[in-house]
N, C-alpha and C positions, 0 to 999 in steps of 0.2 A: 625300544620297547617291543615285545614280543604278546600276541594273542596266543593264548594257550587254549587248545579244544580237551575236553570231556575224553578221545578218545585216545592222546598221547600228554596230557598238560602234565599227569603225576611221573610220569618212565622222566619226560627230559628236563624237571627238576631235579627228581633224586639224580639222576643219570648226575646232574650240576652238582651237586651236593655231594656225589662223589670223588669226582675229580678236581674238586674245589673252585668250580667255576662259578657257582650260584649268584644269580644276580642283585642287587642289594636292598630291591622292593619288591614285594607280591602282592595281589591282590585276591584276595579270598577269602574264604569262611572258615570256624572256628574249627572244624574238624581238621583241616591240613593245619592252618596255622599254629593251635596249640596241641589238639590232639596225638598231632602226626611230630611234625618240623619242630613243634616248640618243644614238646615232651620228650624229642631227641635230642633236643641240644642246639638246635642250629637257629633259633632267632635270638632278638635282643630283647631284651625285658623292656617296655616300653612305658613302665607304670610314672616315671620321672616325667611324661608329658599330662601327666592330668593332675588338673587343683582342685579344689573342695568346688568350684563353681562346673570344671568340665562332669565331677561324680554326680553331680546333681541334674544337669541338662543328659546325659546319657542316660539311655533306659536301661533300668535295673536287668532286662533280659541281656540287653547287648554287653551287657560289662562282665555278666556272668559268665558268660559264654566264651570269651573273648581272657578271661584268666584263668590261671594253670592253677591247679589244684594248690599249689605251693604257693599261688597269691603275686603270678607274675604276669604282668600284661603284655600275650604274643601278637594279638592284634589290634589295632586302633579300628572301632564301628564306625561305618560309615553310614549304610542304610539295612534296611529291614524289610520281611515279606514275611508274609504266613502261606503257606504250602496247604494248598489241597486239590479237589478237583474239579472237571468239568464236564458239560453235558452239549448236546448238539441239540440243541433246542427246535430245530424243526423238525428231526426225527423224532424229540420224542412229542412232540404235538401230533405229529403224525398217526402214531402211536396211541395215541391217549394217555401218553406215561408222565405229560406233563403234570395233571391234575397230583403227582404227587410229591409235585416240588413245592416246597415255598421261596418264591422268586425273592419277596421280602427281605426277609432275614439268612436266604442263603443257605437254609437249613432241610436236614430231613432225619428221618427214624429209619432205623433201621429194616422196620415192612416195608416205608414207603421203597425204601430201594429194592427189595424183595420183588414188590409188587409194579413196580415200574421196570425192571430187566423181565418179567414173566410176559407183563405186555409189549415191551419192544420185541422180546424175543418169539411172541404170537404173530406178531406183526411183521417181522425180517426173515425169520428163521435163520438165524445166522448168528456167528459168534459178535456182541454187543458191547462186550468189557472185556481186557486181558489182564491177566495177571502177570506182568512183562517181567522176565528171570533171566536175561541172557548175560546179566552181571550187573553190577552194583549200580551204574546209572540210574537215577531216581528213585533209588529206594526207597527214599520218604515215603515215597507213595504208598507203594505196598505196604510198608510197616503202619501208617496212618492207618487205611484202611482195614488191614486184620486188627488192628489195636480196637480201632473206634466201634467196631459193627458190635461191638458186648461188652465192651468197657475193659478188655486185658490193659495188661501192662506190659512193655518192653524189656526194661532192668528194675531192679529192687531201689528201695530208697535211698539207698547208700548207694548207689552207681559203682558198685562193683562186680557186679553177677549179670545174669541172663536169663526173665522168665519167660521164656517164649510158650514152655509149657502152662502157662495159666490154661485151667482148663476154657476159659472165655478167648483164649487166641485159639485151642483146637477145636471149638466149637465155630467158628467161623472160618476156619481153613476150610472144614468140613462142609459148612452153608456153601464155600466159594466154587469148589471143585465139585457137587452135588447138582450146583444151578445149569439147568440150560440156559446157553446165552452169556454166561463167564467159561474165557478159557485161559487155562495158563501155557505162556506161552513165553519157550526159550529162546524162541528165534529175535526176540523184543527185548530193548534194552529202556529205558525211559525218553528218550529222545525220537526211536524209533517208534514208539505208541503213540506221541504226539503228531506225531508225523501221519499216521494210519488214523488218527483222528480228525485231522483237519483234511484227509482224503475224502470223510465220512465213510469208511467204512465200517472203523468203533466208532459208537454211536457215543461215547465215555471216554476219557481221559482220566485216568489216576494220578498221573505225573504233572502239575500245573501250579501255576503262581500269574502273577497279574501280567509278568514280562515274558510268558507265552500267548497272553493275548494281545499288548499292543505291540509286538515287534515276533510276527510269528516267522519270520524270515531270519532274526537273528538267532530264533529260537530252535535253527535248524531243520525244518519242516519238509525241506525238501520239496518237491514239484508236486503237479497235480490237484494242490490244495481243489474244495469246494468249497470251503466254511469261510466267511468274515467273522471279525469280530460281533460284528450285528448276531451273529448265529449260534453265538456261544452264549451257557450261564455259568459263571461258577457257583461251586457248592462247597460247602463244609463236607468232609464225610458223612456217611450217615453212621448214627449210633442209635442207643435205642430210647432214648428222650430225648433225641434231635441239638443235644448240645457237646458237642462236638470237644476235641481235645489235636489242635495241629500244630502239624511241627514247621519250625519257626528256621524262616533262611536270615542269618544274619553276616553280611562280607564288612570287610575292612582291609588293610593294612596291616604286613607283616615286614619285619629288617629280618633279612640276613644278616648273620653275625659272621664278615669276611676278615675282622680285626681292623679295620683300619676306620680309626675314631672317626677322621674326618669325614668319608664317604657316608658315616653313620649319619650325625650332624645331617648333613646333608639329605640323606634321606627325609628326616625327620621334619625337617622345615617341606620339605615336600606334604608329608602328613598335615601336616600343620597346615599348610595352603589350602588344599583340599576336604578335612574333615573338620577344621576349626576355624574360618575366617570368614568374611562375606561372601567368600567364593563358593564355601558348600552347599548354598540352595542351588547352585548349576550342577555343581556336582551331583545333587539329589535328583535331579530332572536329567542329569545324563544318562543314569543309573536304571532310569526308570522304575525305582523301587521305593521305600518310606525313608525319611530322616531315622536315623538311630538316635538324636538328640532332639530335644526341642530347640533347643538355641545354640547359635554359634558367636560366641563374639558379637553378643547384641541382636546379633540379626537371628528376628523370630523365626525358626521355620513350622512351624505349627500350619500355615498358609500354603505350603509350597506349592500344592495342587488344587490350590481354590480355580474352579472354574473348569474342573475336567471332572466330567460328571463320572465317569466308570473308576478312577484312583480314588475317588470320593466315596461312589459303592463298596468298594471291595474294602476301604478301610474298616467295614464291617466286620470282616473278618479277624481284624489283630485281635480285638479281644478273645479271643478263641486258642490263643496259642498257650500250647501248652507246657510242661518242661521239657529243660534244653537236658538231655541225655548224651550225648556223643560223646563226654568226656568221659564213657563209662570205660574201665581197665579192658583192654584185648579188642578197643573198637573196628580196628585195620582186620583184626582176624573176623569179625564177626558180622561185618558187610560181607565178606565173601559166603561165610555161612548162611547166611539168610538167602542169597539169591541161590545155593546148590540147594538147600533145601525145597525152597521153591521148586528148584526142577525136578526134584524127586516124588514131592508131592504132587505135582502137576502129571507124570508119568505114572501115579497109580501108588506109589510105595503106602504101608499105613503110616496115617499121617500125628500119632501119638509117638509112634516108636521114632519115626523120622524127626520130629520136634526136639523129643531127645535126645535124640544123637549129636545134631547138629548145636543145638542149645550147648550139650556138653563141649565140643569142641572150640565153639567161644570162649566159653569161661573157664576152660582152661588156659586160652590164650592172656588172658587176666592177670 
C-alpha cells in the first residue's frame, strides 16, 4: 500500500497507468475516479456490487457523483464532508469582527464578511484572507467562495459548458481584488493557506472541511502552528442571505481494470469489507469523515459520532451541499484554468475580459 500526497499522487498513477503498472485499488474522490481514470477507460464498472437495499442506504449525493455519465459505477462511497471555511476566532474577537458571525448555524451574509475583513483589516493592517492560486490544490475553495458571495454559477444545468462569466462571479472577483485585507496570492496552493492559517497569520481559511480541524498535522500544516482546535470556527461561505451553497468531498473506492478477473474479485471483497459490513463504522472513524450510507449490513451508522461534540456541530453543515459539478466535460482542463486566471486576475489584468478568456479555454476543452 502506497500514501499518495496532493503534490505527486496524480504524475505516479498515470505515470502507472502508462506503463501498465496501476495498482488494483485506489482510494479517492469522484473527480480522479470517474471524471479523470473512469471516463478514460481504466476502471471497472462496479455497478454489479450494489442491490436495491445498498441504492437505498447510499446517499442519493454519493451515488451521483460516484457514476459516469453512461450509468457506470467507477467508485464504491465510503464517507462524506461538505467543504467550506474557517475563521481564527480569537483574532477576529480581537477584532470586533466576531459580532458578525453566527456561531449557531455557521453562517453569514455577504456584508457580514464584507464588514468583518474591513475590521480585522483596521485592526491588523495586514493581508487577512488569500485568494491561494499557485495551482489547483483546493480549488473548492475559491470556486465556493466567488460562486457564493452573489449567488453565480460554475457550469450550466446540463454540465457541459462554463459560466464563470455570470455577471455575479465578476462582481465578486471585483469585491475580492478591491478589499483591503484580501489578497491573491500565487505563491499559495490550498494546503499551503492552511498551513499560513494555523501559523495565524491569515486570519481565514478558504480551503477547509472538519479533517483539517481534527487531525491538523495530517492535514499538512507544517510547523510553527499557533491555533488549536479550540480556536477555530467553521463557516459556510458567505452569500447574501446567509444560506450558503457548498461543495461536497465525497472518497470511495475505485479497481483498476489490469484484466485479471481474479485480482478483481479480489479487490472487491476488499470494498466490500470495508464499505459494506460491520467493519465500516471503523472505517468511518478512521476516515474521520461522515458515512456515505446510512446503514451497512444492518449495522446502523446514523450514530457513528454520538458523543463527539464538534463532528455533531459540523454535521450542520451537510445540509448546505450543493450540486456535485465535477463531471462537467473539459474538467482536467478547467481546474488549471481557473487557478491561471486567478493569477491574472490577482496581477491586475481586467478581470471580465480575463473571465473570458479563460472561461473559453475550458469549454473548449469540453
Amino acid at each position: 500500500m502506497e500514501y499518495l500526497a496532493y503534490a505527486d499522487g496524480d504524475d505516479k498513477v498515470n505515470t502507472a497507468l502508462t506503463v501498465g503498472g496501476a495498482p488494483d485499488l485506489v482510494l479517492e474522490g469522484p473527480q480522479r475516479l470517474v471524471s479523470n481514470w473512469g471516463n478514460g477507460g481504466y476502471m471497472v464498472d462496479l455497478s454489479d456490487m450494489l442491490d436495491e437495499t445498498d441504492k437505498s442506504e447510499i446517499a442519493a449525493s454519493a451515488l451521483g457523483c460516484a457514476t459516469s455519465a453512461d450509468g457506470k459505477l467507477y467508485m464504491y462511497p465510503l464517507v462524506m464532508t461538505a467543504h467550506c471555511m474557517a475563521v481564527n476566532l480569537n483574532a477576529f474577537q480581537e477584532a470586533g469582527a466576531d459580532q458578525y458571525l453566527d456561531l449557531d448555524s455557521h453562517t453569514w451574509t455577504t456584508d457580514d464578511f464584507i464588514k468583518a475583513v474591513e475590521a480585522l483589516y483596521a485592526h491588523y493592517n495586514d493581508t487577512v484572507g488569500a485568494v491561494f492560486c499557485a495551482g489547483q490544490g483546493g480549488d473548492q475553495g475559491t470556486r465556493a467562495l466567488v460562486n457564493n458571495l452573489y449567488g453565480a454559477s460554475f457550469v450550466n444545468g446540463t454540465h457541459d459548458g462554463y459560466t464563470w462569466d455570470d455577471p455575479n462571479n465578476i462582481k465578486a472577483l471585483e469585491l475580492l481584488r478591491d478589499m483591503d485585507g484580501i489578497e491573491f496570492d500565487a505563491s499559495l496552493a490550498g494546503g499551503d493557506e492552511i498551513a499560513k492559517f494555523y501559523q495565524g497569520i491569515l486570519k481565514m481559511a478558504f480551503c477547509w472541511n472538519i479533517q483539517q480541524q481534527t487531525d491538523p498535522n495530517g492535514a499538512g500544516t507544517g510547523t510553527g502552528k499557533t491555533l488549536t482546535g479550540d480556536d477555530i470556527a467553521f463557516m459556510a461561505f458567505p452569500s447574501q442571505d446567509g444560506s450558503a451553497s457548498l461543495c461536497g468531498g465525497w472518497w470511495g473506492f475505485g479497481i483498476f481494470d489490469n484484466g485479471d478477473a481474479a485480482r478483481i474479485e479480489a479487490a472487491k471483497t476488499f470494498i466490500k469489507y470495508m464499505c459494506d459490513s460491520e467493519h465500516t463504522a471503523e472505517a468511518v472513524k478512521t476516515a474521520t469523515f461522515y458515512p456515505a450510507r446510512s446503514a451497512a449490513e444492518g449495522t446502523d451508522l446514523s450514530n457513528v459520532w454520538a458523543g463527539n461534540d464538534l463532528m455533531a456541530e459540523y454535521n450542520k453543515l451537510l445540509p448546505m451541499l450543493g450540486e456535485y459539478y465535477e463531471d462537467t466535460k473539459g474538467w482536467t482542463q478547467a481546474r488549471t484554468s481557473w487557478w491561471n486566471m486567478l493569477q491574472d486576475i490577482g496581477e491586475g489584468a481586467g478581470i471580465a475580459e480575463t473571465v473570458a478568456t479563460f472561461q473559453a479555454e475550458a469549454n473548449a476543452a469540453g
